[in-house]
Each structure stands twice: as C-alpha cells, then as structure tokens.
Legacy VTK file of the C-alpha trace (Angstrom):
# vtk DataFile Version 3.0
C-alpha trace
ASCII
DATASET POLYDATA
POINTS 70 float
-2.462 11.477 -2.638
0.989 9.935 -4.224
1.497 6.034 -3.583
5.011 5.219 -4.137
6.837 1.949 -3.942
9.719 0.522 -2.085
12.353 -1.035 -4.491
11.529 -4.465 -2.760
7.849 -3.958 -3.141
8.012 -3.004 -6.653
10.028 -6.605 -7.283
7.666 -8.143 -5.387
4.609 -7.065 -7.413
6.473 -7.489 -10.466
7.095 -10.977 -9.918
3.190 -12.313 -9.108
0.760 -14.327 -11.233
-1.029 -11.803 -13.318
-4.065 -12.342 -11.333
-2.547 -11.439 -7.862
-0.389 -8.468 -9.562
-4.036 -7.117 -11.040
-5.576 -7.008 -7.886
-2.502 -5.166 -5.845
-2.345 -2.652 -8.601
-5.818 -2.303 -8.808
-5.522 -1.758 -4.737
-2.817 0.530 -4.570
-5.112 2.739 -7.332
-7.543 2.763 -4.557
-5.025 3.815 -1.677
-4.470 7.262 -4.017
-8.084 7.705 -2.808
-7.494 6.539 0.470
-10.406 3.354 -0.430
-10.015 -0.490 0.645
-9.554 -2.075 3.405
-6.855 -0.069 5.524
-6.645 -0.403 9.360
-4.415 1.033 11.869
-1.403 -1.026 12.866
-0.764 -0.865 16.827
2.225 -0.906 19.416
5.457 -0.029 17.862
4.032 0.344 14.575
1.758 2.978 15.631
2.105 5.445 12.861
1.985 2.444 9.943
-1.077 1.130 8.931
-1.902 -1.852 7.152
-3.878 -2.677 3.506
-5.598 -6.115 2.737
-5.989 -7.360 -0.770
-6.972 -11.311 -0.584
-4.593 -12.595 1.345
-1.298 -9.863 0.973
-1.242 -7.290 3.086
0.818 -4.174 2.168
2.044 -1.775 5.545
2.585 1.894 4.522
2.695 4.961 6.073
1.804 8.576 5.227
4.612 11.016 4.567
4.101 15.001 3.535
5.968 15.776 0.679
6.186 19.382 -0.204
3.005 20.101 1.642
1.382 16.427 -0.238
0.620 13.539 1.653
2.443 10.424 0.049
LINES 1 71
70 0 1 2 3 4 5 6 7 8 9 10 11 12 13 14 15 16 17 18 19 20 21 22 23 24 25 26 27 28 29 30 31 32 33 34 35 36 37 38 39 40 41 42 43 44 45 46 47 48 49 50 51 52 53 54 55 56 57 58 59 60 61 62 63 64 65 66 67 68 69
C-alpha cells in the first residue's frame, strides 16, 4: 500500500520537533503495512479511520488507485 499526504499534513509534519516528526514518519512507514494503532472512525465518518502516534492522531482513508489501495 501507497501512503500519501495532504498538502496541509505534509506542512504540518514538516514543521514538528524532530522528535514528534520521527515518530509520525516512522508511523506512517508502518501504515504502508497496514501496522499501529488504527481504529475505525464511526457515524459520519464511517469510511475514515483513525491512527494514534503519542498523542496526534492522523484520519485517513483508503482509496484504489489503478487497482492499488492508497
């Protein structure tokens, strides 16, 4: 699986403490293989689920592209 960012994200990340920006990265390696701590969001953001890394959470959801989930 693909992980891509959001422009906003991407800033986001950018502009942590290296310790913080480590451990997202490090995170968002894992989401490739689908590994950390990802729930389910519920209600009307059914479809979007949620990751938890300390205390950021980052809300994605899964998209084919070209027959590859991303």
């Amino acid at each position: 699986m693909r992980v891509e960012l959001s422009a906003q994200a991407l800033a986001f990340v950018r502009r942590l403490a290296p310790e913080p920006r480590r451990m997202l990265r490090e995170a968002l390696h894992g989401l490739e293989r689908e590994r950390g701590d990802i729930q389910p969001l519920e209600a009307e953001l059914r479809g979007f689920f949620r990751l938890r890394v300390s205390r950021y959470r980052v809300v994605f959801h899964y998209a084919l592209v070209r027959g590859q989930r991303v």
